[in-house]
C-alpha positions in Angstrom: 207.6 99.0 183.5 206.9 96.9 180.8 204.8 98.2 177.3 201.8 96.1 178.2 201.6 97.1 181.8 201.3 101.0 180.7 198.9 100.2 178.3 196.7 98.0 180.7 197.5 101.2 183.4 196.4 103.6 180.6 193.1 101.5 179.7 192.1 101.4 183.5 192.7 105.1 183.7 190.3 105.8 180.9 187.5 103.2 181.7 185.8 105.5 184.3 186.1 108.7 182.2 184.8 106.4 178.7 181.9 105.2 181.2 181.0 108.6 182.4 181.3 110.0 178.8 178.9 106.9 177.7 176.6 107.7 180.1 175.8 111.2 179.2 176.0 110.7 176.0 173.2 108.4 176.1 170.9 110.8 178.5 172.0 113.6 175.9 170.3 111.2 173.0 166.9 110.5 175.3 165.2 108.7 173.5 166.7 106.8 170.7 163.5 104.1 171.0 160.4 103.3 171.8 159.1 104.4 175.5 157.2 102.1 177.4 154.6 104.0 179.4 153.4 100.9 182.0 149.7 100.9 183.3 149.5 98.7 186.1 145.3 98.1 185.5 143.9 96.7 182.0 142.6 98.3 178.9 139.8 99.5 179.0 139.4 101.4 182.6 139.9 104.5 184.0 143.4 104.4 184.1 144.0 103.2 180.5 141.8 105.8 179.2 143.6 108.9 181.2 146.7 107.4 179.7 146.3 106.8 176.0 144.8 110.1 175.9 148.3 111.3 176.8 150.3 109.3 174.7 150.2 110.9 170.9 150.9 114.3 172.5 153.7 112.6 174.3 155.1 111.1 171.1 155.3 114.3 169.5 157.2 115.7 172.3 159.8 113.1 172.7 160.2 112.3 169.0 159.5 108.3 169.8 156.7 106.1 170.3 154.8 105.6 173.5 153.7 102.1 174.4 150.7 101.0 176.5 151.5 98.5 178.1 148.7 97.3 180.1 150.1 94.8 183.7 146.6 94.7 185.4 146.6 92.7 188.6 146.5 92.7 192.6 145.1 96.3 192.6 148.2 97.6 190.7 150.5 95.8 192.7 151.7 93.6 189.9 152.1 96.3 187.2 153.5 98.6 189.4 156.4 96.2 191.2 157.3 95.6 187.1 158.1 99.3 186.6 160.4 99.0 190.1 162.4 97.0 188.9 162.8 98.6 185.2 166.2 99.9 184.2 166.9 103.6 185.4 167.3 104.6 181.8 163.7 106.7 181.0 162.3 103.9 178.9 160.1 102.4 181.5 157.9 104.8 182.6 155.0 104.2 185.3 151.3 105.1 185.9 150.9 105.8 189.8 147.8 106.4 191.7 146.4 106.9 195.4 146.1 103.1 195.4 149.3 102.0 194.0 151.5 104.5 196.4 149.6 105.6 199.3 146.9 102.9 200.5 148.6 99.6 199.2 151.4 99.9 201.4 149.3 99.4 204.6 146.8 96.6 203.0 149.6 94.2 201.7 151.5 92.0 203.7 154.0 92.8 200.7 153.1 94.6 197.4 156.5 93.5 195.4 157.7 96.8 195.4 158.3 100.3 197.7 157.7 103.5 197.3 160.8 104.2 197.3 161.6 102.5 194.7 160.6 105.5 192.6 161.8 109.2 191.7 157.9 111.0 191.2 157.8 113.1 188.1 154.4 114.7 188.0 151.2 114.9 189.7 149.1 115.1 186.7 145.5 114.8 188.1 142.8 114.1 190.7 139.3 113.4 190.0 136.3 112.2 192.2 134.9 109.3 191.6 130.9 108.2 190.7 128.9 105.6 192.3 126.6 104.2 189.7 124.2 101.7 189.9 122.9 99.1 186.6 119.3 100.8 185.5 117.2 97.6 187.1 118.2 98.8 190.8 114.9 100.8 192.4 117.1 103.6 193.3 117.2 107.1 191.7 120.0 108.6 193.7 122.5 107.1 196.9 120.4 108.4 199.5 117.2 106.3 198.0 119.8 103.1 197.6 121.6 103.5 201.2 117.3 103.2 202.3 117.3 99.9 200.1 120.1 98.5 201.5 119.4 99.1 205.6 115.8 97.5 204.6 117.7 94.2 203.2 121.4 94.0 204.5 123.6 92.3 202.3 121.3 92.7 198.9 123.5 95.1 197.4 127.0 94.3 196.2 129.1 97.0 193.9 132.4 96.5 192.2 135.9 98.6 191.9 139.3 97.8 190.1 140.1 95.6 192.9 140.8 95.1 196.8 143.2 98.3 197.8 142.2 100.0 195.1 140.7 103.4 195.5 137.3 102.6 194.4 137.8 100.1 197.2 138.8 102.7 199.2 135.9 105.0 198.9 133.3 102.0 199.1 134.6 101.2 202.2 134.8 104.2 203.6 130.9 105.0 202.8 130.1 101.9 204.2 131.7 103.1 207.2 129.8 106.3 207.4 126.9 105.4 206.3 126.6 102.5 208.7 125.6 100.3 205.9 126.9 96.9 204.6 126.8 96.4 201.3 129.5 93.3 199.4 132.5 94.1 198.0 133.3 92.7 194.5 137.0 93.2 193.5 138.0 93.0 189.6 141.0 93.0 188.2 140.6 96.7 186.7 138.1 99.5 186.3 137.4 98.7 183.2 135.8 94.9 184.0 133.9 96.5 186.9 132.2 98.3 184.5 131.5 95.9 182.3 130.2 93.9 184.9 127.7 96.8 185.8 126.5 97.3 182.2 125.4 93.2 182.1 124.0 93.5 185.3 126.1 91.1 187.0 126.9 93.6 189.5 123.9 96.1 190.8 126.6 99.0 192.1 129.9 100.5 190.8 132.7 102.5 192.2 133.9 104.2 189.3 136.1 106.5 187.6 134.3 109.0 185.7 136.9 109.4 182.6 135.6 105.6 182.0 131.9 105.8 183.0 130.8 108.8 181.9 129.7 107.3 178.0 127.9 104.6 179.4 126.0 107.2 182.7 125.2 109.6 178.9 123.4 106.3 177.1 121.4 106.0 180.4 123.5 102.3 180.6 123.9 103.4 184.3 122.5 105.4 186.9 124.6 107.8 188.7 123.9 107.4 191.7 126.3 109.9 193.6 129.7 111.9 193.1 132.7 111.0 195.6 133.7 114.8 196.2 133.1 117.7 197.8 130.7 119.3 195.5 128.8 118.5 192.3 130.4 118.0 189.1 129.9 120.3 186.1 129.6 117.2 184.0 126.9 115.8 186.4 125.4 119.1 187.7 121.5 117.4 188.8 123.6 113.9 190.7 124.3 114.7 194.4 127.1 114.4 196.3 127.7 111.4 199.0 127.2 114.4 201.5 124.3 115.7 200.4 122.9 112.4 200.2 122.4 111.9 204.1 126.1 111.2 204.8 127.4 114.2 206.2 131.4 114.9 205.9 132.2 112.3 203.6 134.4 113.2 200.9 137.0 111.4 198.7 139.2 112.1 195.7 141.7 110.4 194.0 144.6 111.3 192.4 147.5 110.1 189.6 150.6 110.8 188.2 154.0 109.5 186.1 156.7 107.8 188.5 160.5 106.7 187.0 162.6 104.1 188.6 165.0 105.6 191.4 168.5 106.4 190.4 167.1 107.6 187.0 169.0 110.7 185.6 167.9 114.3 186.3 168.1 115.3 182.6 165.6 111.9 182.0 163.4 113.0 184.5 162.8 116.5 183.3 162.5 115.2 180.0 159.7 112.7 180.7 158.2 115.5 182.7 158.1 118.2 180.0 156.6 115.0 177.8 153.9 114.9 180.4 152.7 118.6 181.0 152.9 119.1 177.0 150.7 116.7 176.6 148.2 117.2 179.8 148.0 121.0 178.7 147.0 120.5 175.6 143.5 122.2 175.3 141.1 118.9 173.5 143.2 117.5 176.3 142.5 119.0 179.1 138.8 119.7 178.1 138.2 116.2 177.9 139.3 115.4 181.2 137.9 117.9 182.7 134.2 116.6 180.8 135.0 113.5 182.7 135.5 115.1 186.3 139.1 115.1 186.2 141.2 118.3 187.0 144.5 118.8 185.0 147.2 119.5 187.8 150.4 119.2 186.2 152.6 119.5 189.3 156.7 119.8 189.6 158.5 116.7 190.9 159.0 117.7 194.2 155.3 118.6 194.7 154.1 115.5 193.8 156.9 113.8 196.6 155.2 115.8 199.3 151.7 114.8 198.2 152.8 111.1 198.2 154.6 111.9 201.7 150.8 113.3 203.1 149.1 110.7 201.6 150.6 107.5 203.1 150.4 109.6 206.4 146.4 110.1 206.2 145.9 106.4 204.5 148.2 104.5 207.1 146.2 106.2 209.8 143.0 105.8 208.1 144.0 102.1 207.1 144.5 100.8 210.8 141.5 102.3 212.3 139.2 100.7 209.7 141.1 97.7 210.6 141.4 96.8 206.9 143.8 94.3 206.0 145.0 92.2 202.5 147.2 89.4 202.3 
């Protein structure tokens, strides 16, 4: 055997162990950079809000920045498809909610991405949402609006963060129980639907409460109802939707981090320690829970079977509504 066939033999030989050896050694030095923590819904809105309030506490863990990046678009769908395809390496991390992983799936002829796509890190919260109305509407609570709109079908209109969202989910869904037809105006985030309420473009709005809440405070909207299945402490004299003549209706939402599939364990507990350091810190978690959102804070493999439940009740759900987005 020739010198420079042993040596070629020798180098092939110790590729897989140098690669292996690499490898490690970069998940042993998570993270050298800057992480990238991906909001698939625009500044402003519920979802931003929930996650810049994260993101010092999270720097401080990991020892690197944390970007918000904001990919707002197609109820998530854009945003999220982008974290999909981001290297398995821990620097791309992802905002998930109901919409994103449970109710897009059966609205979307194709939503750019699966949920399995995706290794789930933590539940970190649910929250019911607020139906508020812009202070011109003749309507003190739901039950006086739902009145309004049976008189004169097709006068009100209210906006969410988009078709598929889960704003959109709970409008239609009231609508459906409430055997009452109001018009659907999608934006491209909660934070424009908002915004839209405040001019008075839009009379109604589906909101998230973390974003909201300021503006319901200022008296800049009227809320009208809350989503879940009892009053909120922050809102303790507004009325649920069940209270307000629609019996059984109920509705939360939830969100959580996801990382792209095939990213390493030792990654994935890291980003998750990140996460629960930051979501149990007490300003932290006071705030959110001022704005109707309960810290949860789950392990990875509790958030998996959440995700699991929830396309089952949402598919279901989906197809007897006979809802439907291409």
């Amino acid at each position: 055997m020739t010198l420079f066939r042993r040596d070629v033999l020798k180098a092939m030989a110790a590729a897989p162990l140098a690669t292996a050896t690499s490898a490690l050694l970069a998940q042993e030095a998570y993270p050298n950079k800057p992480v990238t923590l991906l909001v698939p819904q625009p500044a402003g809105g519920d979802a931003d809000a929930f996650c810049r309030s994260l993101q010092p506490k999270m720097q401080a863990f990991l020892g690197q920045p944390v970007v918000v990046d904001n990919r707002g678009g197609a109820a998530g769908n854009i945003g999220t498809a982008l974290g999909a395809r981001a290297a398995a390496d821990g620097y791309t991390v992802t905002f998930v909610n109901q919409g994103t992983m449970a109710i897009n799936p059966y609205l979307y002829a194709s939503t750019g991405f699966s949920v399995d796509q995706f290794v789930p890190v933590s539940h970190l919260a649910s929250v019911d949402l607020v139906i508020c109305a812009h202070p011109s509407v003749k309507a003190n609570n739901l039950q006086e609006m739902l009145a309004l709109a049976r008189k004169a079908p097709g006068s009100f209109n209210y906006g969410t963060a988009g078709n598929g969202s889960a704003n959109h989910m709970a409008g239609e869904l009231l609508k459906s129980m409430a055997n009452v037809f109001l018009t659907h105006i999608p934006f491209r985030g909660g934070g424009p639907a908002i915004m839209s309420a405040l001019s008075g473009e839009i009379q109604l709005v589906v909101a998230f409460p973390l974003a909201a809440m300021q503006h319901i405070k200022a008296g800049r909207l009227k809320a009208l109802a809350v989503t879940g299945p009892q009053r909120a402490a922050a809102l303790p004299d507004v009325p649920t939707v069940a209270e307000s003549g629609v019996g059984g209706y109920e509705f939360s939402s939830w969100f959580g981090f996801v990382l792209p599939k095939g990213t390493p364990d030792t990654i994935v507990t890291k980003v998750h320690g990140a996460a629960l350091h930051a979501l149990k810190t007490p300003a932290i978690s006071d705030k959110l829970l001022a704005g109707m959102t309960r810290p949860i804070g789950s392990g990875q493999q509790e958030f998996a079977d959440l995700i699991a439940k929830e396309n089952a009740k949402w598919g279901k759900l989906i197809k007897q509504l006979g809802i439907k987005l291409d």
